[in-house]
N, C-alpha and C positions, 0 to 999 in steps of 0.2 A: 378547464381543458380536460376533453375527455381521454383515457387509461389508451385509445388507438393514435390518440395525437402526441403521447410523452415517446420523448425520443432517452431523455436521462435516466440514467438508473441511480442508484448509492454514491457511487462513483464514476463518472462522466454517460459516455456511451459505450455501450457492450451487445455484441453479438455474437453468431456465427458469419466468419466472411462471405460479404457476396449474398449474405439474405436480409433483405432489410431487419433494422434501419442501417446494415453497415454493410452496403452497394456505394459504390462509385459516383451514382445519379443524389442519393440521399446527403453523403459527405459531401456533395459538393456543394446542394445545397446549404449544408450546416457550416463550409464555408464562408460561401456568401455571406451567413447570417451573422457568424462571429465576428467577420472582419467590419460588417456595418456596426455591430454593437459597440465591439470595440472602439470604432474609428470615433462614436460618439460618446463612449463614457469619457475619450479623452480627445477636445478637439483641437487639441495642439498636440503634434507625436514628440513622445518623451524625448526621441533624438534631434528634434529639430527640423528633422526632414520628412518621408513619407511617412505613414504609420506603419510599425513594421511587427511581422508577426513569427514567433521560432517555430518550427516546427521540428521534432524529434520524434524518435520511433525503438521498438523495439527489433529481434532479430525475425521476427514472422514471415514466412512468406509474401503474406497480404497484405505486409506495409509498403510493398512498392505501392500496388495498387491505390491503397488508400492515401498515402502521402502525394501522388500526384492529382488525385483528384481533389483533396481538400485545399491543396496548395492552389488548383485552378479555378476554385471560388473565391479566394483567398486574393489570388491577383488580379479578379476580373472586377473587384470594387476600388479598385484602386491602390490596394493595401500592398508592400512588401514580402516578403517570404525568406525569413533566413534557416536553412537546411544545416540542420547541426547531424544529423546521422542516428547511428544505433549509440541512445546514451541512457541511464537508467533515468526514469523520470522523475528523482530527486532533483536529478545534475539538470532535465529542463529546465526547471523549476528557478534552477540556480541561475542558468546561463541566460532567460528571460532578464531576470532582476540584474544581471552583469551588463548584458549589451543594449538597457536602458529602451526595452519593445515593449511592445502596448500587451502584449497575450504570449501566453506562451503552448503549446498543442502537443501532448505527448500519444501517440498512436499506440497503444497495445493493450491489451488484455488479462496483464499483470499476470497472475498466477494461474489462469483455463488454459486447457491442451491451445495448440499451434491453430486450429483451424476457427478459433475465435480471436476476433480483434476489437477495438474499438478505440477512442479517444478521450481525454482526459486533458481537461481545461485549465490555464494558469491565467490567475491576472497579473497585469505590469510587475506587482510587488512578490511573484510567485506562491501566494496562496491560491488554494482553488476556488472555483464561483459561487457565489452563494446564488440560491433556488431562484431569486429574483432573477438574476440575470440569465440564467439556466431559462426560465420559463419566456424568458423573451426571448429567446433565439427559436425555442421550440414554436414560440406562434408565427416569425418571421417564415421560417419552413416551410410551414403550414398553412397561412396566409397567402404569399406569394406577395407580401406586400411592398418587396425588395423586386421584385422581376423587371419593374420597372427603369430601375437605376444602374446604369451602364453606363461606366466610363468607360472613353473612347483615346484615342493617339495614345499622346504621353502622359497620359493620366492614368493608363492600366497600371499595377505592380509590377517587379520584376523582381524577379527571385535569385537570389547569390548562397553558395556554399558558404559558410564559417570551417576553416579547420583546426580551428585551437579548438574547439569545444572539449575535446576530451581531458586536452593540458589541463584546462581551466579547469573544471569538474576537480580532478586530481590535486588541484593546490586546494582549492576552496575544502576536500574532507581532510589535508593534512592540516589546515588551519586548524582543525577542531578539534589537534591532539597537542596536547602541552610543547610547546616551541622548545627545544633542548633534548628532549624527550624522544629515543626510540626504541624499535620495535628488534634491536640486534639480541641474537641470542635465542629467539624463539622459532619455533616450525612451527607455521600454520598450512592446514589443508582448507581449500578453499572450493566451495559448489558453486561454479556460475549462472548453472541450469540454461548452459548454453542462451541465456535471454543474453540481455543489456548490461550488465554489469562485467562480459568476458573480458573484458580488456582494465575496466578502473580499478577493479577491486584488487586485481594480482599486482595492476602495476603500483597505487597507493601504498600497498602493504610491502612492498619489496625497496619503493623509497623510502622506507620508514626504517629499512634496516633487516626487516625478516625474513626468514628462509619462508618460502612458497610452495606451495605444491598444488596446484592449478587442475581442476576437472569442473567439465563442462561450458569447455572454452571454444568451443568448436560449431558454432551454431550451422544449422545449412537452412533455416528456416521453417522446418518441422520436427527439430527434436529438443525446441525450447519447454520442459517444465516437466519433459517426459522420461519416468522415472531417476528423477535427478532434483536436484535445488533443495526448498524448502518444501516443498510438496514432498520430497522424499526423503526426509532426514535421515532417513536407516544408511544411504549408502554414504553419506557424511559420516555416522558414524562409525561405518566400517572403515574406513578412509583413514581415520585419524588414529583408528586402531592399531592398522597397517603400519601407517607411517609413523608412529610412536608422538605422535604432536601433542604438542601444549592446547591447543585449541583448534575446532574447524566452524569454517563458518558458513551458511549455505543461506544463499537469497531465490526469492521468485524471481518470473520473466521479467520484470521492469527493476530489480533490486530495491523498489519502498520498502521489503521486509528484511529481514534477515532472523536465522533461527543459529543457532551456537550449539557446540558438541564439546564435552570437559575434558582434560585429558584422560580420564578412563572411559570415553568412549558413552558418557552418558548426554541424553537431548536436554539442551537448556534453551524454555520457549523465550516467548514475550513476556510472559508475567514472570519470568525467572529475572529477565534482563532487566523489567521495572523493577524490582526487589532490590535488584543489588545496586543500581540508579540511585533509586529514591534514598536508600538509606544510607546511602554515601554520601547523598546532596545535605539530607537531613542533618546527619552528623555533620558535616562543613556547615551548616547555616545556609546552603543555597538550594535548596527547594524554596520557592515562592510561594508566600503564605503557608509553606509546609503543608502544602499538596499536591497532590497526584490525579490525574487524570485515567479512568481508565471507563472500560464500557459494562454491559450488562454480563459480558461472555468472561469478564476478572472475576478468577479464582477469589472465593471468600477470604481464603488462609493470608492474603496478602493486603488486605483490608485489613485484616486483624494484625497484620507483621507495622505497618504505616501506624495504626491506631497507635498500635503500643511504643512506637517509637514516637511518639508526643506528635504525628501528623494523620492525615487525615485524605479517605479515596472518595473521589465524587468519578459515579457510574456517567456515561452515554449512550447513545445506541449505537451500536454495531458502523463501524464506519472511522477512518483514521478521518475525513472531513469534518465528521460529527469530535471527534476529543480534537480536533487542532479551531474548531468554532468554541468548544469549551474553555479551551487553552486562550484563545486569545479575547472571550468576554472577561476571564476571570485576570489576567494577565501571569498566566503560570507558565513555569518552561518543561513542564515533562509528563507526558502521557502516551498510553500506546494502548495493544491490543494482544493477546494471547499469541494471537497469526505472528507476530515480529513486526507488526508496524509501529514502529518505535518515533516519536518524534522528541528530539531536544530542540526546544525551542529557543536557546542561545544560539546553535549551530545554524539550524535550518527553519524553513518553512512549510515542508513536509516529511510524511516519513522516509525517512533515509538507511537504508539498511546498511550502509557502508559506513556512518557516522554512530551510527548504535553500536556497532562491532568496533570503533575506534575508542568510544566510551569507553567499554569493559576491560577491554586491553588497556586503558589509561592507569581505571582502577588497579588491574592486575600488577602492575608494576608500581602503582604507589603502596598497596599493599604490601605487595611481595608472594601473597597468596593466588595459587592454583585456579581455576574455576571453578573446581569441583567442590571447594573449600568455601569461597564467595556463594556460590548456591542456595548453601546451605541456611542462609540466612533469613527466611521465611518457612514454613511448614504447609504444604499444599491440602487443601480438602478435598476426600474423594469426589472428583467430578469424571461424569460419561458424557461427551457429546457426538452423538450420530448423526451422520449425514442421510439423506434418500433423496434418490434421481425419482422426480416428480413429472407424470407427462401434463400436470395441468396445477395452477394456482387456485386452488377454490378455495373459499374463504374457511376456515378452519372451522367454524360456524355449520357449515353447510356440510360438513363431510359427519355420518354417523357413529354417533356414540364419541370421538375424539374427544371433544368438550369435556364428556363424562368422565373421563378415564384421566382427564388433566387434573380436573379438580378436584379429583378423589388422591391423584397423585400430590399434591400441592399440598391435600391438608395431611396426607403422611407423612410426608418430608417435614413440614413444618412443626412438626413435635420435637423433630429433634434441630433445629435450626438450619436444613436443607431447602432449595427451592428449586425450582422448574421454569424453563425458559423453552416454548415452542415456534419457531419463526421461520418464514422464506427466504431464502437468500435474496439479497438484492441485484446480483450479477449473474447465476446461474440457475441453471432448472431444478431447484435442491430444495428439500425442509430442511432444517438445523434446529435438533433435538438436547439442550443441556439440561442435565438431574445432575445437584451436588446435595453432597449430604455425608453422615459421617459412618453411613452402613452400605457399604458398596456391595452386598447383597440384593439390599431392598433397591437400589438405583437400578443396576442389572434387570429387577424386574420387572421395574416399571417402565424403563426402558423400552424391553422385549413387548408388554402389551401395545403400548400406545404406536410403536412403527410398526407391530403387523396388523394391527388396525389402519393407520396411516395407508399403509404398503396395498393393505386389499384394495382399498378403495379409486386412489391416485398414483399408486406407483408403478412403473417401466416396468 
């Protein structure tokens, strides 16, 4: 299939609203094409009855649009439609595998400004699709080779609301905190980033027993992810400043991540939250094979924190699909990514930024220790990673002198056991530049060469 017929990216489908592949005319048919798949990876529906499929969304503007068009392919093969609402697309993930449907369809854009959206695939068992099944919807699309098939009368789907969805969601992340066990006694501040998480995470945390203090609760459909959430940690950790809190915690538009603030007001990422994870699990005996999952963009320093605690990090590429494909050949239960996509794989089947912040608060109180204190338990290596807004993807190869400037960079770093990662995003118009190493001089430098090289060439 050629590069104008792939509709997937890293992670489902992503655009800008309203410009293909994420119009109204294209979901719909990506509709159609899901609900054929689906209807035949399973020819008898999990529930007995029609085959039925969830559909959930973020707080976007463009999720009306686009949930009613994907839901109107959806029911034109026959298939059901159950409308759960604005719920993070953890809790899809969850309420697919609860209400026993064949797919589950989370509409948003995760952590890009409001005027991108896109969709994000679950199977029956709430993992997401592997490439195989991805590349067969994309030929279906593209093919037309479903145009034919039109159910007619009572054979169409019909589409019904669910309104417990959010109850559910809410018991399913209290499951994942020690039964007896609450959260009384502590203030947490909490960044919704006005996405999908405005309503679970304040109310989870407040049935658990804790003081709240709720921002970016307020979504109107454009000011999801904008200077707020984890995209914006600073104001988290002004926040928690303010309010003198024990901890703050800030997720993206669909809450899969989540980033944590200490109580002095310092950012603890993803590899902060793996560290203090693993070597809790480690010391208990419940790290599986006493390993960790993490990707190319994990900090050295926490390889070497795992090592020395008698376990052991195997990298992925860039992607919470790619470490939850890693997690489940290897049959481990914890890995993530710097960004806060954290999955425990006792709890969930993706990452869950509400269940990673229920983790650490567990630890916190079986310890008795602070965050700030918990943190401290790995030693981070100087890493720089730059972002650049790219008006075009050319092969790295093809842009002048880059190559040069990488490899020259690579064998400098490598003296002293630093390295170099240059990559495109999978989801947005972006290079992603990491240099770690232990002279954050010489990073800084190399840095500066290889993006204003980058910059003259392909950059905005």
């Amino acid at each position: 299939m050629t590069d104008a017929n792939r509709i997937f990216g890293t992670d489902g489908v992503r655009g800008r609203a309203n410009v293909e592949p994420v119009t109204a005319e294209t979901v719909l048919k990506l509709g159609r094409a899901a609900a054929h798949i689906f209807k035949n990876l399973n020819p008898e529906s999990r529930s007995r009855e029609k085959h039925r499929i969830v559909i959930g969304k973020d707080t976007r503007l463009s999720g009306y649009m686009i949930e009613n068009a994907l839901a109107s392919g959806i029911l034109s093969m026959g298939v059901d439609v159950l409308f759960i609402g604005p719920l993070p697309t953890p809790g899809i993930a969850r309420i697919t595998l609860a209400l026993r449907a064949d797919a589950g369809l989370a509409i948003t854009a995760s952590h890009n400004p409001y005027d991108d959206n896109g969709i994000k695939f679950f199977r029956h068992d709430g993992y997401k699709l592997d490439d195989t099944i991805e590349q067969q919807i994309e030929q279906l699309v593209f093919s037309g080779d479903i145009d034919s098939i039109r159910p007619t009368a009572d054979d169409i789907g019909k589409a019904v609301r669910i309104d417990d969805a959010l109850g559910r969601y809410v018991e399913f992340a209290k499951r994942s905190f020690p039964r007896g066990q609450t959260l009384e006694g502590l203030r947490i501040v909490v960044d919704c980033a006005h996405g999908a998480a405005y309503k679970s995470t304040p109310l989870t945390l407040r049935e658990l027993g804790a003081e709240v203090i709720a921002y970016g609760i307020q979504p109107d459909g454009k000011n999801i992810n904008s200077g707020c959430g984890s995209m914006h940690p600073q104001y988290l950790c002004h926040k928690v400043r303010k309010h003198a809190a024990h901890i703050g915690i800030a997720h993206d538009g669909d809450a899969d991540r989540v980033l944590l603030c200490d109580e002095k007001g310092e950012l603890v990422d993803g590899d902060d939250i793996l560290a203090i994870s693993a070597l809790d699990f480690l010391k208990k005996g419940e790290l599986k094979e006493n390993t960790l999952v993490g990707t190319v963009m994990t900090n050295s320093g926490l390889e070497a924190a795992i090592t020395t605690a008698d376990g052991r990090l195997i990298r992925t590429d860039v992607g919470d699909k790619n470490v939850i494909d890693a997690m489940l050949k290897g049959g481990l239960n914890l890995g993530g990514e710097p960004s806060g996509h954290i999955v425990f794989g006792d709890h969930a089947t993706a990452g869950d930024g509400l269940v990673a912040a229920l983790q650490i608060l567990r630890i916190m109180r079986d310890t008795g220790q602070p965050l700030s204190q918990l943190s401290q338990c790995w030693t981070r290596h100087p890493q720089i990673l730059t972002n650049i807004v790219v008006k075009e993807k050319k092969p790295f190869a093809d842009l002048n002198g880059v190559m040069e400037l990488v490899h020259e960079a690579e064998a400098d770093l490598k003296e002293t056991g630093g390295r170099l990662l240059l990559r495109y995003s999978g989801t947005e118009p972006k290079i992603r530049l990491l240099l770690e190493g232990e002279d954050n001089t010489m990073l800084e430098q190399w840095s500066k060469k290889i993006i204003s090289s980058i910059s003259a060439q392909i950059g905005e």
